[in-house]
Structures are given as C-alpha cells and as structure tokens.
N, C-alpha and C positions, 0 to 999 in steps of 0.2 A: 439633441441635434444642436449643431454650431457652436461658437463661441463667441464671447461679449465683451466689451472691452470699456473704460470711459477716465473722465478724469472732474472734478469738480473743483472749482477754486475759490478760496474765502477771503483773499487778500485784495480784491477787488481787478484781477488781470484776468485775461484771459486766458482759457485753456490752451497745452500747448497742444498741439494737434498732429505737431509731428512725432511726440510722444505715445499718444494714441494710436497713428498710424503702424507705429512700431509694434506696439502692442498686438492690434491686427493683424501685422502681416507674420506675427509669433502664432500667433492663433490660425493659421492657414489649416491647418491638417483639422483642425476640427469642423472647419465648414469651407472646402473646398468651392462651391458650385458658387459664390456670390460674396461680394464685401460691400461695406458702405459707415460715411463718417458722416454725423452730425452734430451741427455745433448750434447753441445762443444761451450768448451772456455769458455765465460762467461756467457751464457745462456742454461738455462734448463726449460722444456714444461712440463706440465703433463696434462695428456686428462680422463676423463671418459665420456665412449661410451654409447648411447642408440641407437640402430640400427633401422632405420627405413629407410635411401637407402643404397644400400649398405650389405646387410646383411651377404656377407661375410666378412672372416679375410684381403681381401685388402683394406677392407674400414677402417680397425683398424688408430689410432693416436696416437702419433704423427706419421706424413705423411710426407715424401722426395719426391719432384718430381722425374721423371722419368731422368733429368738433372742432380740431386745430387746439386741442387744449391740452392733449398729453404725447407725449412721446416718448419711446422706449424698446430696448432691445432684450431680448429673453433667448434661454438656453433653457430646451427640454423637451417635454409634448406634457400636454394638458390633455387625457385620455377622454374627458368628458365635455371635450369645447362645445359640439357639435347641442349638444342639450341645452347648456349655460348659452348658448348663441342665441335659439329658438327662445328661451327664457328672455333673452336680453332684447331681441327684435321685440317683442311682445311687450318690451315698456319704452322702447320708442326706440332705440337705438337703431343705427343704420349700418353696413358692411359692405366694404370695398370690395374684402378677398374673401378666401373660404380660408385663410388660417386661424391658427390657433394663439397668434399673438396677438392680433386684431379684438379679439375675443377678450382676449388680458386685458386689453387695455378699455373697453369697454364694461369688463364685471370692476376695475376701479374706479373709475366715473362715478359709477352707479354704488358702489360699497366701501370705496375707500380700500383702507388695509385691511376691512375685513374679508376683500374677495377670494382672500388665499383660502379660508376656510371652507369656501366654495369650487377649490379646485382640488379634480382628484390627478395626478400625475407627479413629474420631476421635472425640476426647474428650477432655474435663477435667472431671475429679473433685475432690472434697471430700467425704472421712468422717472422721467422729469415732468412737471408740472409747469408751465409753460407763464401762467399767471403770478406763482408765488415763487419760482426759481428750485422748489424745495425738490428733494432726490428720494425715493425711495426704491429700495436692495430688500430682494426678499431671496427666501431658499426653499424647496421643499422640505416637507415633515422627517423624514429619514436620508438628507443631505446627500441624495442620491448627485445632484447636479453641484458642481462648486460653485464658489465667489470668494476670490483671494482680494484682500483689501491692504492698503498699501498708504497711510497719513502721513505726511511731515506739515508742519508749520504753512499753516496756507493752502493746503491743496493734500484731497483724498483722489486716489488713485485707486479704480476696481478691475479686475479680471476672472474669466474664467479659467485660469491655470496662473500660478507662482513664476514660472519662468517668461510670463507674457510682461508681468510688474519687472522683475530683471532686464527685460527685451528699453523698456520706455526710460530704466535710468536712473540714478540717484536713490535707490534704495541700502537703509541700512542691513549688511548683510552678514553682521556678525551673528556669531551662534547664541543663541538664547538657551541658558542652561537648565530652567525649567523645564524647556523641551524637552531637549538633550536627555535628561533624566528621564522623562516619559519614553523618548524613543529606544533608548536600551531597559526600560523595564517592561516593555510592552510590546515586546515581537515590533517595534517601529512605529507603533502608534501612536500621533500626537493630538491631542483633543483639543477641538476648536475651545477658544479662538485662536490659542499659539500653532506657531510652526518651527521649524527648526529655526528661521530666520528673524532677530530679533525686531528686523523692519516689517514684518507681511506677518500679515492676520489673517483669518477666515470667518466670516460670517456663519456661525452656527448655526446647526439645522433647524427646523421648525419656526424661521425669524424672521420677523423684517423690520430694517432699520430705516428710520425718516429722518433724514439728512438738512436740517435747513441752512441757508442761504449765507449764514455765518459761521457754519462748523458744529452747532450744539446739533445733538442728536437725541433722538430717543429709541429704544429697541421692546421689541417683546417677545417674546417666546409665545407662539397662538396654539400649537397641540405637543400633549406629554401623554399617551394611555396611561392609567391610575396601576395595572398590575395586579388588581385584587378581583376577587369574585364577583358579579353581579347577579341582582335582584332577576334581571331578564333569563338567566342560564338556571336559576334555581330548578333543581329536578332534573336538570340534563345528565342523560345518562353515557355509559362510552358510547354507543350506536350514535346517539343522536351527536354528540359532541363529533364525530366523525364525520359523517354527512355533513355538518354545517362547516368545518373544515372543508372540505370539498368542495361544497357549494359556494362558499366566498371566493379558494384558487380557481375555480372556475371563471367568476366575475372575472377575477384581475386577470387571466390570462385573458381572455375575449379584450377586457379592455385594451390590452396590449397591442391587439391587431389592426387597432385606429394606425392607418397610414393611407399614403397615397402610392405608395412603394410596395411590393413583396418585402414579408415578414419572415429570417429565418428563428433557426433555435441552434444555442449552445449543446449540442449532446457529448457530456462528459460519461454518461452510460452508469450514473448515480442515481439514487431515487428522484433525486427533486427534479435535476435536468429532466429525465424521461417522465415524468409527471406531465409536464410542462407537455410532451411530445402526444402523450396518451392523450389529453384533454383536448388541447388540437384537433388532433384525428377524433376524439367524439364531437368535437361541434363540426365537422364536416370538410375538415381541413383537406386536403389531396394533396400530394407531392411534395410535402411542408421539404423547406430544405435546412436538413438538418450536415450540422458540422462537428467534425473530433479531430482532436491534436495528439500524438505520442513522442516520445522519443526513444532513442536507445539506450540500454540499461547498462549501469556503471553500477559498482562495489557491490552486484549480487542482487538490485536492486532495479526491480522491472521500472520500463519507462511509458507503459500505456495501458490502459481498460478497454482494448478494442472489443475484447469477447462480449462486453456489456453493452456498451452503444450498437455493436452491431446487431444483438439481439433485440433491440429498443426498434434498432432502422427497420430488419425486417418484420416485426410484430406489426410495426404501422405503415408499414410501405412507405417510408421519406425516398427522398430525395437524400444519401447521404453519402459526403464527400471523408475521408480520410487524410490528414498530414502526418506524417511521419519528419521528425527532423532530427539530424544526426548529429552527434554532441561537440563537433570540427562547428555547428550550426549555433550552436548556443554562446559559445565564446563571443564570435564575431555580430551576433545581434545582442547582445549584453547594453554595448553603449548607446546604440539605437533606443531600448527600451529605458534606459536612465535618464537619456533625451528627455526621454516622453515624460516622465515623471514630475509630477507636479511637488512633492515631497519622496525623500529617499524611503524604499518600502523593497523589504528585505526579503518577503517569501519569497521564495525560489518559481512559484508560480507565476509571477509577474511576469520575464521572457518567455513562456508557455501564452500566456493571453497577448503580446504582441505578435506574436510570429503566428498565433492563430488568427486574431484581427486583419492582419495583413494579406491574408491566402480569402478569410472570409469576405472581405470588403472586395473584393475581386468579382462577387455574387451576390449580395445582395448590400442594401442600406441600413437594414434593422436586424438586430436580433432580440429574441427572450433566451433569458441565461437563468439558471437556478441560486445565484447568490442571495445567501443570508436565510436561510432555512433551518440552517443551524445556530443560529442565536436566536431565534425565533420561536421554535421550538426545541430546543434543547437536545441538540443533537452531538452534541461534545461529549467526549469521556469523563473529562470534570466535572461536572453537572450534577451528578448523583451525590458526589462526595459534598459540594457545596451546599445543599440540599438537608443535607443533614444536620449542618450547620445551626448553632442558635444564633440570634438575629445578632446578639455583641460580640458573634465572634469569628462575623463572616467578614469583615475588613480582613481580618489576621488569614483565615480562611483560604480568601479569596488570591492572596497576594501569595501564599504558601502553592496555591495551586495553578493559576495563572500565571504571576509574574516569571520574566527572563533571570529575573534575579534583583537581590535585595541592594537597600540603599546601601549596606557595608560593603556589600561584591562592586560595588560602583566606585566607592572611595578607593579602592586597591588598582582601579580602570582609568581612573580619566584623571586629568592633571590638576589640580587644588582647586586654580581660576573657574571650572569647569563645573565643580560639584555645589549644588547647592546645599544651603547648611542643614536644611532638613530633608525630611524624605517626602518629596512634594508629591509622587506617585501613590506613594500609601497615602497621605492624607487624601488625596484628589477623590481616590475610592472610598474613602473611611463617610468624606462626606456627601458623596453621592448614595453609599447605601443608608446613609440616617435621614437622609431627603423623605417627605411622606409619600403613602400614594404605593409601598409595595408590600404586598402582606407577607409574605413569608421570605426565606434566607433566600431560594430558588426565584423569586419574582424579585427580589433585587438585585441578584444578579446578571438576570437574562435582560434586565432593565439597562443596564450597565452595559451589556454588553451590544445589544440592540442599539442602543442610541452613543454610543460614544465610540467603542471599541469596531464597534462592523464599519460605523458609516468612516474612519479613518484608517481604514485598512483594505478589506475585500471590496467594498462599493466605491472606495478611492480607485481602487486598483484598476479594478475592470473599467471604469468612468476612462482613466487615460490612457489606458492602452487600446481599447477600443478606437477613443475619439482620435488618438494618433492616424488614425488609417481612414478616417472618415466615415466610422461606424458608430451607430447608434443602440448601447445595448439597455436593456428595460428588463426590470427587476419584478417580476409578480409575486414574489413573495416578500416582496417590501410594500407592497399594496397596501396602503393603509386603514384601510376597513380589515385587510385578512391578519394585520399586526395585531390592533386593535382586540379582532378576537383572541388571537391565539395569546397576548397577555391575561385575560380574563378565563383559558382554560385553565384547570384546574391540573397543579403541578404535577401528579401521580399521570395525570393521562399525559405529559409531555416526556414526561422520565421511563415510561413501559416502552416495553421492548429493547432495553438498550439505547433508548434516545430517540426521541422524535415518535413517539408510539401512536399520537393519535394522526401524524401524517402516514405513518407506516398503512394501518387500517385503508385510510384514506386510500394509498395505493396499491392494495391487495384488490382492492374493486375495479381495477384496470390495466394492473402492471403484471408480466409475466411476474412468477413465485424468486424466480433467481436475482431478478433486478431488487426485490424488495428484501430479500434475506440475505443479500451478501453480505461480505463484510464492509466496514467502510473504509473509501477509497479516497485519497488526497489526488490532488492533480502533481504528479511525479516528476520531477526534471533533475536526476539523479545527477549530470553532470554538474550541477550548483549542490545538490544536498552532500556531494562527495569531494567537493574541488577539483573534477577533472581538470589535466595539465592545464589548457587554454585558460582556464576559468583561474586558476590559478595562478597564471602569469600576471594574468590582469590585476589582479589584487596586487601580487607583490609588487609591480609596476607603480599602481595607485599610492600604496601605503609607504614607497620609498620616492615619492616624488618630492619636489622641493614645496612645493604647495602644502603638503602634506606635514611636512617638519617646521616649517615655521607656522603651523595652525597651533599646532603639539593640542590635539583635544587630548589624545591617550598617552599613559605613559607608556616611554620606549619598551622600558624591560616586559609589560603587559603584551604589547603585539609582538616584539623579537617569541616571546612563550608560543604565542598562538599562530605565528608561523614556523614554526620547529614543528609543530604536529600541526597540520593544517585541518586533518579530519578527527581528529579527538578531543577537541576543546568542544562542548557543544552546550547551551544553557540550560536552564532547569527544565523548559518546555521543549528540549532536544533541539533548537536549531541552531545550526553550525555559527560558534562565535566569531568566526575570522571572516565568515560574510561578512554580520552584521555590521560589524567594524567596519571590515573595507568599504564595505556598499553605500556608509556614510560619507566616505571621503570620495570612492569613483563620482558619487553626484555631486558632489561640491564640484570638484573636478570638472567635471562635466559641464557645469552651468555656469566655468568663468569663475567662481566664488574664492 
C-alpha cells in the first residue's frame, strides 16, 4: 500500500519541499485516500496513503512514534505486526493506532536495523532519527516493494517509483549502458542497483541503508537462503516434502488475509493462481472474489484461459468476475501502462495487469496473485537442461539458454557510444553463480533467478501496474519462510513432472485433475506478441520520432530491418525484437526523457 517520497541534505540547507511535494502528488495513484509532508532539519518525508489497516486518521503519514524520537513513512503491510505489536506492548511500548507502521517504528526503537529480520511481509521504509539526524531506507527480503534513490552533490532524493525522482527535478537522465546491456540481454531486466537511468538507483532487495547526516553511508544485505540441503530435511521423503510445501503456502496465504479491507485473488485459471483460490476456500473463505482478464486472439493465437479459472470459480464457488478486452483496447491503454512504469518492461503481459487493475480496483483494495512460483520452484522449460549443467559451465549454460541474445548480437544493435566493452551481462551472472551458498548448477540458477531476475521483472511488473490503480497486490509465494523452504528442496523434486513437481503433488490434494495437468499457460495479449496494426503504429510513431534520432541508442539500418518484418524478428527466448526496442524509446518518450 501507498507510496513514499523524501529528500535529505548534506550541504547544510534545507530540504526543498516543493520538490517533495512534486514527488507526492507523482505518487497519487498509489495511495489515493490520504497525503502528508514532513520536514526537520535536513530531512523531509512525503507519504501517500491507501488505507487498508488502519483506516482511521491515526494511521495517516508521515508517523512520530509515541516517544517523539522517530519518524517515518513505509510502503507495504508487515503480515505479522498484530504479534510483533503484542510482543512490543509487553516491553513497555505504547500505541496510538492499530497500524502496522506504528509497529515499524516501534520494533526499531527497540532493535535497531535489526527489526527487519523480525518482519514478515513487503515493504519500503524511510525513518529519520530525530536525535542524530541520521536516515534509514530499508526494502524487503524479495524486493517485492521499491525504493528508487536519486544522489547529486549534497542531497539524496528517495521514491517509491523512478518517475516520482523525474516528477521533483534535476535528475541525471542519460542512458547508462551497463544497463542498457542488461535490459536487451535479459527480456528488460535491470538488476539493482542500476536503472536504465544513469541518475536513479535502486536500493536492493533484502537491505537497509543508514544514511548519516553528512552523506557517508553504510549498507547490508540482512537475508540470502543458502540453496543447499539441510540437516533438518534429512530423510524427507516426496510425501513429506510435499505436505510441508503445502503446509508453509498455506501460512503465507492466511498471512495474506491481514487487512482491514476485503481480500480478492488474481485467478489466471494456472496452478499457482487457483492454489491460492483452493486454500482459501479450505480455511473457510465464502464468496472469495475472484478476477480474470482475456483478450481476443490475433495470428492464430488464443487470447484467454477462461475454461480454467472458470473451472477454479465454480469448484469453489468465488465470487468471479470476467474482462474480456478487445485488441482496438490494447493500443490505446499501451501509453497509460508505460505511464505507469517505473522502468521500461517489455512483456506483453504488462497491458494485461493494467487494464486488469483498473476493472479490479473497482471491487476491491487487495489482492493475492500467484507470481514467482516459477522461479521458485522451477517451473520453466529451461530448468531441466540447466540442471544438467556442471557447475563451470553454467554461466555459459545459462546465457545460452536464458539470454535475449549475446554481447556480439548487441554490437551489430546499438550505436558504439552505447555498447560496453565487455559483456557485463555474462559477467554479472558468471559471478553470481560462483558466489557460495548454492550446491548444485539447478540451485544456482533458481537462486539467480529468484533474487535478481523475478524481483526486476514480474514482482516489478505487477508492484506498478497494480499500484497505478490504487490496488494492493501480495505475493504468497514469495513468502519468505515458503522461499526459504523450497531452496533447501531437493532439486529432482522441483524438476518432476515437467517443472514444479513437488507443487504439482501439493495440488492434486485440492485442485480439480485438469487445473493441475494442463499445459502451461503464459498470460496471452496476442495483439503485442503479433504487432497488431494499432500496436504497430505506435512503435513506428515512437521509433521515427525526433526524440528518438537524436537519442540514436540503435543503429538505423538495425530498426529500418526490424520494421520491414515487424513479426519475424524475434530473440532467442522468442520475444518479438521490434517491441523490445520500441518499448524502450515509447518510455523514454513517455516520461519526457
């Protein structure tokens, strides 16, 4: 929930506040119901609210402990405040509201930076320390919530979204070609801390930064799972390894249901979604309301899984609503959702989660969605082949099976200024898989792919397009205790069945046979995977604008190729090249750049 804004100054002035203000009122859509600025000394907070604990005016932000000693604005829900509260009354602390940022700011009092390791949820904070001036920026463990960070000479600048640091002003916003390189090697994925933007960082997941008074900082990284087998699982066999599967996405789902609001669910009519729907319905859920998106089908190429969520809805009797949107529909929400984006992100699914946000947030404030079940458990096609891999030669492996394509196919793409001299994407991986802590080729990978490639992609994705509309979406199989396990399952049970096998088991215990045996399903939006006309006027529009040629990232002759055939260029993981291209410049485009 909400979004967070602030600005800290080391030159000895103060904050501007009308920069902040900007910021916030960039940040509206993520927390509609409430705003507020707070300033002293050298730091100033800006918060917009979406109310979902708390729903009265003491849950407003920025927030002052009870003490007068801390202050501070957060983005997310701490699923477990309600316990850490009771804990915290009981060594003397005292509570104004019933939320769950009061509670933040009470388990730091009390622990310091260590409190994050006592929260279970998603989130990004900002408190200031009222006595020493000093700033601390934390994030959750699987970076489900952002914090875009924004330094020049004198003054740090923080946000929940990149375009809120744009909003406040004087950001450097030339391309960073590290990035750059990342994001056409990597279906658009850029790994904290870079952005495409060579001014704006990201605070990385699992961290918190302490900020003091003159600029120096320090950071840490407080959870990494290890990826290897443990002492405790020894003797588990598939049964049991199943069950306790189960038994953890159960926690995280329940925990999910912390709100003051109705809770819906994402039903894409996929294992995980309807997992999600089943478990529900056995804790005793009624009318749960469930939502599905489709569209209509271009180049042969269906545009919906209603037969499956419909099967899902009536199995549990939801509450379930259907959109249908027609591909005249996708053109013209295109800019809306690049809006939205906090960094340019190329799957075709993206306009699918806004246009569904948009219909959902009509009905409720929350939802559980099934992202990241596939990197988690090993639910991808590539998997097996990486798997086989010996440990020196899954960098190579990995880049052969994953990557959009190599650093050579790069040089022949983008303009000299552009390319960096080495291949900063294969190293990036080379030395992430030699990092300790993963036993096998398969647990370095899923490790890889869990902490860098999910949280800058699908958990990016859904975060903005959600919070564009004023919805709240919560990720239970990013649970951290349910990650935790399923790292330490043992690869053979992640790899059966075609991928994800010991979730599969998991839901044959609750899920009709057809949900669990089908095949697997992408969220479809054929008029982007085809370049329907509309979709393709936009591009060419985009890529022959003036903006666009005196950028010059690509060379001419490389995009004149790739719009002569608009649907046969496609990269090595098949997705369409003349999006990805465009879709970097529409956003620039887009955000003034």
């Amino acid at each position: 929930m909400c979004g967070l804004s602030g600005e800290m100054r080391f030159d000895g002035t103060r904050p501007d506040l009308a920069a902040v203000e900007r910021m916030n009122d960039r940040l509206a859509p993520r927390g509609p119901d409430g705003e507020g600025v707070w300033s002293r000394d050298a730091v100033a907070l800006g918060h917009r609210r979406l109310k979902i604990i708390d729903l009265s005016e003491r849950g407003a932000q920025p927030l002052t402990d009870t003490g007068q000693e801390i202050t501070g604005v957060f983005n997310g829900c701490i699923y477990n405040y309600q316990e850490l509260r009771a804990e915290l009354t009981a060594l003397g602390h005292r509570f104004r509201s019933t939320s769950d940022t009061e509670v933040l700011l009470a388990a730091y009092r009390q622990w310091g930076t260590a409190c994050v390791d006592r929260l279970y949820g998603m989130f990004a904070f900002a408190l200031v320390e009222h006595r020493t001036g000093r700033l601390v920026l934390g994030r959750d463990r699987l970076g489900i919530k952002p914090l875009y960070l924004a330094q020049t000479p004198g003054r740090l600048r923080f946000a929940s979204s990149l375009p809120a640091l744009l909003a406040a002003g004087d950001v450097d916003t030339s391309l960073d070609p590290a990035a750059l390189h990342q994001y056409l090697s990597w279906h658009a994925t850029v790994a904290a801390p870079r952005t495409v933007l060579a001014g704006v960082r990201k605070l990385p997941p699992a961290t918190v930064r302490v900020v003091e008074p003159d600029g120096t900082y320090r950071e840490h990284r407080y959870w990494q799972p290890s990826y290897t087998r443990r002492p405790e699982h020894a003797g588990m066999g598939a049964a049991e390894w199943r069950d306790a599967v189960l038994d953890a996405l159960r926690t995280a789902v329940r925990r999910r249901m912390v709100a003051d609001v109705p809770v819906g669910v994402l039903l894409s009519g996929g294992l995980d979604s309807s997992l999600i729907v089943a478990l529900l319905a056995d804790e005793g859920q009624r009318d749960l309301a469930t939502f599905s998106v489709g569209f209509e089908a271009e180049g042969g190429d269906e545009g919906d899984e209603f037969r499956y969520s419909d099967l899902v809805a009536r199995e549990f009797a939801t509450d379930h609503q259907k959109f249908v949107v027609p591909s005249q529909r996708v053109s013209t929400a295109l800019d809306a959702a690049v809006a939205a984006m906090s960094e340019p992100m190329m799957s075709h699914d993206v306009v699918a989660f806004h246009l569904l946000s948009e219909q959902v947030s009509r009905n409720v404030k929350v939802v559980q969605s099934g992202q990241g079940a596939d990197e988690v458990f090993a639910g991808y096609h590539w998997y097996p082949e990486l798997a086989s891999a010996a440990r020196e030669e899954e960098p190579r492996r990995y880049a052969e099976t994953y990557f959009d394509r190599s650093h050579a196919d790069l040089a022949t793409m983008l303009q000299p200024d552009m390319l960096p001299q080495d291949d900063v994407s294969g190293r990036f991986v080379q030395e992430h898989m030699a990092a300790p802590g993963a036993e096998t080729a398969l647990d370095a990978a899923l490790r890889l792919d869990t902490h860098v490639m999910l949280v800058d992609d699908p958990v990016k994705r859904v975060d903005n397009m959600t919070m564009d509309w004023g919805l709240e979406a919560r990720v239970p199989f990013l649970d951290h205790e349910l990650v935790e396990l399923a790292a330490a399952c043992p690869p053979e049970l992640k790899l059966a069945d075609g991928g994800k096998g010991v979730l599969k088991e998991a839901g044959r215990k609750l899920l009709p046979r057809e949900v669990v045996d089908r095949p697997k399903g992408y969220f479809p939006v054929p008029a982007i995977t085809h370049m329907a006309g509309p979709v393709l006027e936009r591009v060419r529009e985009a890529l022959g604008a003036p903006e666009a040629k005196r950028r010059g990232v690509f060379q001419e002759s490389y995009v004149a190729e790739l719009l002569a055939a608009p649907d046969r260029h496609r990269t090595k993981r098949g997705a369409n090249a003349l999006w990805q291209v465009a879709l970097l410049e529409i956003w620039l485009q887009t955000h003034g750049i």
